[in-house]
C-alpha positions as CSV (number, residue, x, y, z in Angstrom):
1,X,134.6,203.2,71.6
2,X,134.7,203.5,68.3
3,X,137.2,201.4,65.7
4,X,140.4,203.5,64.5
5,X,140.6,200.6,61.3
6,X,137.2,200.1,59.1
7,X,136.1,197.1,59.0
8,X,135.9,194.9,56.0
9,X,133.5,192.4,55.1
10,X,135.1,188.8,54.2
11,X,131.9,186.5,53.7
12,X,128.4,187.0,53.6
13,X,126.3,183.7,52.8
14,X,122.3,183.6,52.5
15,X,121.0,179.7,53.4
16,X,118.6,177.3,55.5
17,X,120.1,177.2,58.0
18,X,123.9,177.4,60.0
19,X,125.0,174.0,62.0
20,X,127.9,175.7,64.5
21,X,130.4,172.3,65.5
22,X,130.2,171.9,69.3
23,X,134.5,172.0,70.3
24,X,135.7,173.5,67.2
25,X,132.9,176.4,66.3
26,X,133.3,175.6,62.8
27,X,130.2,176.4,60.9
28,X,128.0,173.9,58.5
29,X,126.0,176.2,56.2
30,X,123.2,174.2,54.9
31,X,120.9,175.0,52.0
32,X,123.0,178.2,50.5
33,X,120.6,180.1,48.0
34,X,120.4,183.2,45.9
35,X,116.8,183.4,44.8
36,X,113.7,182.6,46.4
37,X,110.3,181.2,44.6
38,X,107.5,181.7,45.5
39,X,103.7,180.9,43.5
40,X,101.9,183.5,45.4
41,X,102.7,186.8,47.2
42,X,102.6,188.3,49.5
43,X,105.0,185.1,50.1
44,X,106.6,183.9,54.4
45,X,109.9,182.1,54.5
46,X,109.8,180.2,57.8
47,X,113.5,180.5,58.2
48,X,116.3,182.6,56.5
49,X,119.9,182.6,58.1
50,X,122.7,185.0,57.1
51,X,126.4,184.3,58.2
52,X,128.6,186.9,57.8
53,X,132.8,187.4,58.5
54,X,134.1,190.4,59.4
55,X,137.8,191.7,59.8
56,X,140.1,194.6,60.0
57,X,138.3,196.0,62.9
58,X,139.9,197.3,66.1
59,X,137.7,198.2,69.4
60,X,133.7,198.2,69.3
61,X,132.2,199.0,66.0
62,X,128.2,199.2,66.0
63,X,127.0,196.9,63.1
64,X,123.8,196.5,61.3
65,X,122.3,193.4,59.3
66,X,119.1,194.1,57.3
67,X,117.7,192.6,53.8
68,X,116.5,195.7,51.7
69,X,113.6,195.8,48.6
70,X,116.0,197.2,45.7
71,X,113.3,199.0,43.7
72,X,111.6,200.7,46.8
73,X,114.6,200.7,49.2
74,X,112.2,200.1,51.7
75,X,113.9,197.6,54.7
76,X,111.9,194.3,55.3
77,X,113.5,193.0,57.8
78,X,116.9,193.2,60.0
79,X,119.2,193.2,63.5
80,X,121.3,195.6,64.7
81,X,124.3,194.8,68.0
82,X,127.8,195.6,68.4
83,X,130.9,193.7,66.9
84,X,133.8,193.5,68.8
85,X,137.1,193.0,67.8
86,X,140.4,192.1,69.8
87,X,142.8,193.7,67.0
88,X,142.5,194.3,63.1
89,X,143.5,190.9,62.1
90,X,140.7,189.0,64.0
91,X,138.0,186.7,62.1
92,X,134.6,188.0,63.5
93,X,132.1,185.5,62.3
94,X,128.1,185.6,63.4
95,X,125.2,184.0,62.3
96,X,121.7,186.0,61.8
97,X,118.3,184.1,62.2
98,X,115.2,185.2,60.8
99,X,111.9,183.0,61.5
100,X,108.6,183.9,59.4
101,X,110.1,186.8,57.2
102,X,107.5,188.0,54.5
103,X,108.3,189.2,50.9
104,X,105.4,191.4,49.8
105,X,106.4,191.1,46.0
106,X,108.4,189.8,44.0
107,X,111.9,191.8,42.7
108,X,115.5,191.9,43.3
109,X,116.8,192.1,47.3
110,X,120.0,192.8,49.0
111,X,121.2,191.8,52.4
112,X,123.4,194.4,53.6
113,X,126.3,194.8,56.9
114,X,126.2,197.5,58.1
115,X,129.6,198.6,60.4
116,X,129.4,202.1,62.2
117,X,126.6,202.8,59.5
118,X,129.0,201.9,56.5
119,X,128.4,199.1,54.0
120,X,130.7,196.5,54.5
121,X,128.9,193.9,53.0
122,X,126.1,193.0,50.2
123,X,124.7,190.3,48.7
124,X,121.3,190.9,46.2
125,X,119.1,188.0,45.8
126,X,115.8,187.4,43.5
127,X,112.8,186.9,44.8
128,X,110.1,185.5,42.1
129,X,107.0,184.5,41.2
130,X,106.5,180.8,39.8
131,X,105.3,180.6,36.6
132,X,101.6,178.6,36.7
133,X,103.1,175.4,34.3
134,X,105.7,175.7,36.9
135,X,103.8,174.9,40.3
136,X,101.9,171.8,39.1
């Protein structure tokens, strides 16, 4: 079923990695970042978590999480599910793992959350090359 309210996006934080508090589900975001350095490309991350917050929805809204190129708009990686909601003032809050993700180039990136194939949420990040005096 399809939501009656749009969704809107609260949060969206890039980091290390997410530490979810067994009894309370609170979340520990560990290693927040907004640009990535590389010395050489095509460069891997081992590990890239998104968490995101959601709220305003009502029902089932399909929902969509990918990180985009900004200059090629070409999609490099992503996850796509369903969100549910009980009623338009409830906190949906989920946490998006990516292991080995590869940047071909450098340039500026955007992770995006997608609800019912709406933008909800964005975040652009910088991915870079090192400078040689700067990798010694």
């Amino acid at each position: 079923m399809s939501s009656p309210c749009k969704p809107m996006g609260v949060s969206l934080m890039i980091c290390d990695q997410v530490i979810t508090e067994a009894g309370t589900n609170k979340k520990s975001l560990i290693g927040v970042f907004s640009n990535i350095a590389a010395r050489k490309f095509p460069c891997r991350i081992p590990k890239i978590c998104i968490f995101v917050s959601i709220t305003g929805g009502h029902g089932t809204a399909k929902s969509e999480v990918r990180c985009v190129n900004e200059q090629t708009h070409e999609p490099l990686f992503g996850a796509e599910g369903e969100i549910s909601f009980a009623n338009p003032n409830h906190m949906v809050e989920a946490v998006f793992e990516f292991n080995n993700v590869a940047f071909p180039a450098p340039g500026l990136h955007c992770i995006e959350v997608l609800s019912n194939g709406e933008i909800v949420l964005q975040r652009r990040f910088v991915v870079q090359q090192l400078k040689a005096e700067e990798t010694k």
